[in-house]
N, C-alpha and C positions, 0 to 999 in steps of 0.2 A: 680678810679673815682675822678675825682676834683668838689670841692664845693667852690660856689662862694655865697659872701652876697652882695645886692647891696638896694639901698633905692633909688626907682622908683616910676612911676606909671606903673602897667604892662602892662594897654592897648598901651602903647607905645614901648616893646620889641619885639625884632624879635629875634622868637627862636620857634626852631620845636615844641616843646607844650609848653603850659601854662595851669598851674594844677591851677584851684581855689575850692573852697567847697560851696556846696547848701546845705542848711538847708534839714530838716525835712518839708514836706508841701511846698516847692519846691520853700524857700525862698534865694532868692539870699541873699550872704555876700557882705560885702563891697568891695571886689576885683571881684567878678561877677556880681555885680551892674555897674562897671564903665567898664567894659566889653559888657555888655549890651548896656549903654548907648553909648558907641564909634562906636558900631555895629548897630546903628540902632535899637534896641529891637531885635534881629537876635534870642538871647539866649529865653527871653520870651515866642517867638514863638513856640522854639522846646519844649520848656516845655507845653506850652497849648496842644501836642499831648500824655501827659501822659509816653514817655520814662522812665523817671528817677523820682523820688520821693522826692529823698532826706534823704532818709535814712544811715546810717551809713554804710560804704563800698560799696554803689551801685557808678556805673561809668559811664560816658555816654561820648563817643567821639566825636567831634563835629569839622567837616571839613571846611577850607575856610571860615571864619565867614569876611563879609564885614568890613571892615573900620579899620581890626585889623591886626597888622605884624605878632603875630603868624601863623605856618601853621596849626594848633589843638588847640582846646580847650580842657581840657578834666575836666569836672565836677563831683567831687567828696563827695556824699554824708558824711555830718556830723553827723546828724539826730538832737536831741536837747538837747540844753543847755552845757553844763561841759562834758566834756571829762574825762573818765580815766587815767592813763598810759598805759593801754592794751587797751582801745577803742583806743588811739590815733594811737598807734603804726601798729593798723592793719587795718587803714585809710592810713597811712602811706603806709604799704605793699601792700594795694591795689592799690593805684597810679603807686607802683612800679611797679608791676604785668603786670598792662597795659603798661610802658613807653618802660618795657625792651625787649618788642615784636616789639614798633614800629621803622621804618626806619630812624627818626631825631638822630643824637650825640647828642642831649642840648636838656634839659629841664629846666623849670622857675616856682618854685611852690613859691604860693603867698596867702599862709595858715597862716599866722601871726599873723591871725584877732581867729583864734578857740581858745577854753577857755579851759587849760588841766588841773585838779585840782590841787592845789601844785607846780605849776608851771610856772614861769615868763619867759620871753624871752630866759632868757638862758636854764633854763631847757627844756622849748619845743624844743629847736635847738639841745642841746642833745639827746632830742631820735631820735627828725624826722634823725638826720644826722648818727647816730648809725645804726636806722633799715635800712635807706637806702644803707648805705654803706654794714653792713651784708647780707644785699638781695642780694648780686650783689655775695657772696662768693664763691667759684667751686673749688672742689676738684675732678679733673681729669688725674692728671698728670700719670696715670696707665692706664690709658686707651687709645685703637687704636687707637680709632677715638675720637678726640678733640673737645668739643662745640664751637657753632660756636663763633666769634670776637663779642663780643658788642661793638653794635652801641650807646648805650647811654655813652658819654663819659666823659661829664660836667653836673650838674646841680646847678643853681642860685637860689637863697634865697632871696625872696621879704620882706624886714621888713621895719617898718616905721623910719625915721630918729634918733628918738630918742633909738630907739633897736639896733640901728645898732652892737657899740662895744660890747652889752651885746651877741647879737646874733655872730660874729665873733668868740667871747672867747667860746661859746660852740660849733659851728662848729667844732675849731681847738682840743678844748679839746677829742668828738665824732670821728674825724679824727683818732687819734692818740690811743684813745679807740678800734677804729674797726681795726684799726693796731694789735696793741697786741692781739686782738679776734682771726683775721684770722692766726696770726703766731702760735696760741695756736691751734687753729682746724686743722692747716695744720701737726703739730707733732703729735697729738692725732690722726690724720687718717692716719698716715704711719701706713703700717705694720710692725709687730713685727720681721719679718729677718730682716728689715734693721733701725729699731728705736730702739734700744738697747742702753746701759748706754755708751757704748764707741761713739754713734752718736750725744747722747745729749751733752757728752760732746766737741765732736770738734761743735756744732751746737753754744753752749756758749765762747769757744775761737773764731767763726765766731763775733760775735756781740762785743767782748772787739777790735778786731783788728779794729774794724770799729767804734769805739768808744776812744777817749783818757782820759778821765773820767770813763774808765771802766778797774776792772782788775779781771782776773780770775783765780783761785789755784783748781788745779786738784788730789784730793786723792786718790789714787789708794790702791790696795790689801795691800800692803807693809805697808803703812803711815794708812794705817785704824788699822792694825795690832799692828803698833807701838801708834797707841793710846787706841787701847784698846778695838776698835770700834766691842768687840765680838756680841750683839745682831744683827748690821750691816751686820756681813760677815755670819752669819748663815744662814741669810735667801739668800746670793749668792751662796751657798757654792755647791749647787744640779746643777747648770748652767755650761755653757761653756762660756757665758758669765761674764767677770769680772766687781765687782760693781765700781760705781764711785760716791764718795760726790764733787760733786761740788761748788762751791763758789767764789758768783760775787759780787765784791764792787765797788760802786758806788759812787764817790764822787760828790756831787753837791751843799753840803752845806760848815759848814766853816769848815776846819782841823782837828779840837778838839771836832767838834759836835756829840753829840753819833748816834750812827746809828738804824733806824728802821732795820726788819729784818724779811724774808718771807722766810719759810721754806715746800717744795712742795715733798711731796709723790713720786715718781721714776720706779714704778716698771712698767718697759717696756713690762712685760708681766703675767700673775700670772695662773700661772695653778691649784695654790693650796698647789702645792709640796705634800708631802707623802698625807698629807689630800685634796685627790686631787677633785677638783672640777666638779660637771656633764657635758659632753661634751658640751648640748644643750647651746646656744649661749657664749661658752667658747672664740668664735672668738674677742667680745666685752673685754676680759681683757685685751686688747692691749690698752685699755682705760685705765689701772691702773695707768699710770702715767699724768695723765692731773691735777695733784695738781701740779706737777712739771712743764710742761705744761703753765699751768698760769701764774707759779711765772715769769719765762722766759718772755710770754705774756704780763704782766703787769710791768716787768723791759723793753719791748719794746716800751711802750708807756708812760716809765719817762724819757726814753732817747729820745724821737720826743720832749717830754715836754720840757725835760734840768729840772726837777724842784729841787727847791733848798733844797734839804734833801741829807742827806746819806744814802744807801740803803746798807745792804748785802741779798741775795738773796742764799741760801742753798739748793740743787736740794741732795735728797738721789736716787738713781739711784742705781737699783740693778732689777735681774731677776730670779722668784722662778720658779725651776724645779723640776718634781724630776729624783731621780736617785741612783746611788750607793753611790755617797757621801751626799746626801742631808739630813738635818736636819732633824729628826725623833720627833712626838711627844714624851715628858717625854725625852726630852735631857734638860739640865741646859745650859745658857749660863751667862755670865759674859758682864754687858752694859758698856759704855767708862765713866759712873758715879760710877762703884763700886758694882752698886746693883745686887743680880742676881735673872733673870729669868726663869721659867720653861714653856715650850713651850707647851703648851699642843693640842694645835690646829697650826699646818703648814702655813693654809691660813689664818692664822691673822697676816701677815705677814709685814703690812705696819707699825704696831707699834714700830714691832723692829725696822726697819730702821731709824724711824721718833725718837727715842727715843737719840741713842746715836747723831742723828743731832744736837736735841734738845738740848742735853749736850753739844756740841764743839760748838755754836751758841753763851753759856755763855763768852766766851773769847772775841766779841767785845762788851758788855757791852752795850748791845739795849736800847732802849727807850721802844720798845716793838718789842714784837714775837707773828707772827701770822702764825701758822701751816697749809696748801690746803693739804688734802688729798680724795681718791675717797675710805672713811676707811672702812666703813659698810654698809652690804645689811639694814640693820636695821633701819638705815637712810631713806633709799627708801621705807618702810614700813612707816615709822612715818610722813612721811613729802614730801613722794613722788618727784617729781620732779619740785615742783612748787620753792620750797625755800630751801634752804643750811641749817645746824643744824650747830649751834655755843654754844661752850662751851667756860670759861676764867675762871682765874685766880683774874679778875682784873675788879670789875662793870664799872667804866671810861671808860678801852678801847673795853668792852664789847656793850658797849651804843655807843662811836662812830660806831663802827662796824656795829653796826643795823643801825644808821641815814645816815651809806654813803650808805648802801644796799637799804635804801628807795630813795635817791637823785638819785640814778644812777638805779632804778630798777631793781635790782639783788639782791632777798632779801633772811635775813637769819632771821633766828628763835632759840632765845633760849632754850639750854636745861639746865638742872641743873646738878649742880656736888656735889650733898650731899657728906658727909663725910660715909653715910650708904651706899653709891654705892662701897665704894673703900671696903667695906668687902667682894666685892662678888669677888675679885682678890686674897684672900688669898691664901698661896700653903703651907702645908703640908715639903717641900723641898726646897724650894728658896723663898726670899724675895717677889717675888709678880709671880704669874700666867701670861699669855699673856692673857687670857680670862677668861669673869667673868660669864658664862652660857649662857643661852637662855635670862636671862631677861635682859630688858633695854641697847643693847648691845651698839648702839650707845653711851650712857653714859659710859658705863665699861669704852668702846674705850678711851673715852676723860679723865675718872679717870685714867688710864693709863699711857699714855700720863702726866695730869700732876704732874706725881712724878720725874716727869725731868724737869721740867718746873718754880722748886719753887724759883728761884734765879732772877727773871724776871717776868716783867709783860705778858702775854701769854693769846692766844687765840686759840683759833682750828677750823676747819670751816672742817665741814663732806662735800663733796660735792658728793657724791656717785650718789644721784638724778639726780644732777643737769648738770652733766659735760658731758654729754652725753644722744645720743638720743635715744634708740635700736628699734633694728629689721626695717625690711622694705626698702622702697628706703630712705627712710629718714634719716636713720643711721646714725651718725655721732656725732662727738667732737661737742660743742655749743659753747664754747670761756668761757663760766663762770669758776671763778668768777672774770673774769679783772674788768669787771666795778665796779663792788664793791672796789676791792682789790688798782685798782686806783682812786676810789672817795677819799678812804682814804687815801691815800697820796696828795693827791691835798689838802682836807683838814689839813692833816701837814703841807703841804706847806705855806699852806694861813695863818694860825692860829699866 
């Protein structure tokens, strides 16, 4: 899809529709006003027959209007006053709804004028061009028969002159957001025969070759081994598949600047291993690695950016099975920090991975580390799937975290990391437990978590909710949390 911004009047464009918004009470805005007026009162009329209202999401398509070069109008209720970020967004998707049915390639939306709380030109141009471009997303390539070609191919952005560059820079920023979204849904919806650790990792040597500011180090069995990385290969250890730490650096700031650092969960598929998981929708754990996933995602839309930070980007990649060889609860392992573990539960499996990451992350010497994992059902109890659970180390970067999650509406929610939660890890046998009971699990997860993490400022982001849709036709990867994950680095950038 291409987006275009241009500062018009729209009653003078020729373009197969032109989207404007009617109030509540079926008052024209100021771009359907001057629609009306070029047409003759044409618009008026058809409202004097009660069609459309003007309420939030209702639509009304309107053919041939005299006097005007579009070939459709189509009239999009706002209803009244202040907009949401979810009322907008699904005014947004309603437009869509209509345009990607009709016969025109180009559309002309001349929505500039609605009022979305919290938000100036740029923001509004952020979502409208996010959800639209996410609207348009199609994961097909498995299937015989192929949807058909869209015809909507272009759409143009009516703002008033003085918005223009403000609306451009959120366009391009939205752009390059639904980029990393769609590349993130497109790996989280492979299936698990052929999205295994060795596909993510040629998928990351794909992006550095295509990149000259990118370079990628590939860890295999061997090099995990030789560091030590035992909580890592534990949890590969039941597979046929072999794990992979991967790591992508990013240069785009100066030489000697330290590097931010995104560290993404991996496990291509999770059965459970010994503690093996109930069948009923076991198909969804092919979802396990959409923290890894994102991080990918959200390094695809710093590289459309170019922005001026250093990134390293840490994918732990690994796939639990079980089997003859695989990890058994009440086995000990030894993490690439020293400390040892007792495993008491199989399917708590992303810790380990995430743990010895977390430790070989300390060698570039971050500014901060922010851990995407899909870690606990616990999460999806606590906080469902409306918002992502964030736990840190560090209130500063705890706090940006939540104000890019609000800028970019991808939001996350604090939990706490008493010093009382890390009692419920004790073991009897080894330094700390993988699991700390029934209660508070999502916290255990993240007290976990940061006994690796005390060397560096650090964050964790549960996204178990969030990163996915289940069951139904609907099914599927969502792209979270790129927009969060790259508001915040935009605001590194800019800072």
């Amino acid at each position: 899809m291409e987006f275009l911004v241009k500062s018009t009047r729209p009653e003078t464009l020729k373009t197969a529709t032109l989207v404007v918004a009617l109030g509540e009470g079926r008052k024209l805005g100021t771009a359907a006003k001057a629609l009306d007026d070029a047409s003759g009162g044409a618009i008026s009329a058809v409202l004097k027959r009660g069609d459309i209202a003007g309420k939030q999401g209702q639509t009304l398509l309107l053919h041939s209007l005299p006097g005007l070069k579009a070939e459709r109008v189509l009239l999009l209720g706002s209803g009244k006053g202040e907009l949401s970020d979810r009322q907008f967004r699904k005014l947004v998707a309603a437009a869509h709804g209509v345009l990607k049915n009709l016969g025109g390639g180009d559309a002309v939306l001349a929505l500039g004028e609605l009022k979305v709380k919290g938000r100036d030109a740029y923001g509004k141009a952020r979502l409208l061009v996010e959800t639209l471009a996410d609207g348009g997303y199609l994961f097909d390539q498995f299937k015989s028969k192929k949807a058909e070609p869209k015809t909507l191919k272009k759409i143009t952005l009516v703002v008033d002159k003085a918005e223009l560059a403000d609306v451009e820079r959120g366009s391009l920023h939205a752009r390059a957001i639904a980029t990393g979204m769609a590349f993130t849904k497109d790996l989280g919806n492979l299936p698990p025969n052929l999205c295994h650790p060795s596909h993510l990792a040629e998928e990351a040597k794909a992006l550095a070759k295509a990149h000259k500011n990118l370079k990628v180090d590939i860890l295999d069995e061997k090099k995990l081994k030789e560091l030590g990385a035992g909580a890592f290969l534990a949890v590969a250890q039941g597979s046929e598949q072999p794990p992979r730490m991967i790591v992508l650096h990013y240069q785009g700031g100066k030489k000697d600047e330290k590097p931010f650092a995104l560290v993404g969960k991996g496990i291509t598929f999770d059965t459970g291993g010994i503690s093996i998981k109930p069948a009923a929708g076991m198909d969804e754990m092919k979802y396990d690695m959409c923290g890894a996933a994102s991080v990918l995602g959200t390094l695809r839309a710093v590289l459309e950016l170019q922005l001026p930070i250093n990134l390293v980007c840490l994918l732990a990649c690994a796939e639990n099975m079980p089997s003859g060889r695989a990890t058994r609860p009440g086995d000990i392992v030894t993490t690439m920090s020293g400390q040892t573990v007792e495993i008491l539960n199989t399917d708590a499996e992303g810790r380990l991975v995430l743990c010895d990451t977390l430790t070989y992350a300390e060698r570039f010497k971050p500014q901060a580390v922010i851990d995407v994992a899909t870690l606990t059902g616990a999460c999806v109890v606590a906080l469902g799937s409306v918002v992502s659970g964030l736990m840190g180390n560090n209130d500063a970067l705890v706090k940006q975290i939540l104000k890019a999650g609000e800028h970019a509406d991808d939001r996350a929610w604090q939990l706490p990391l008493h010093d009382e939660y890390q009692e419920q890890l004790d073991s009897p046998f080894a330094d700390i437990a993988n699991i700390g009971g029934p209660k508070a699990g999502s916290i255990t997860a993240g007290c976990f978590l940061s006994r690796f993490a005390k060397n560096y400022h650090w964050a964790h982001l549960d996204i178990a909710g969030t990163a996915w849709v289940s069951g139904g036709k609907d099914k599927g990867a969502t792209g979270r949390p790129v927009p969060l994950l790259t508001q915040y680095l935009l605001d590194r950038a800019q800072a």
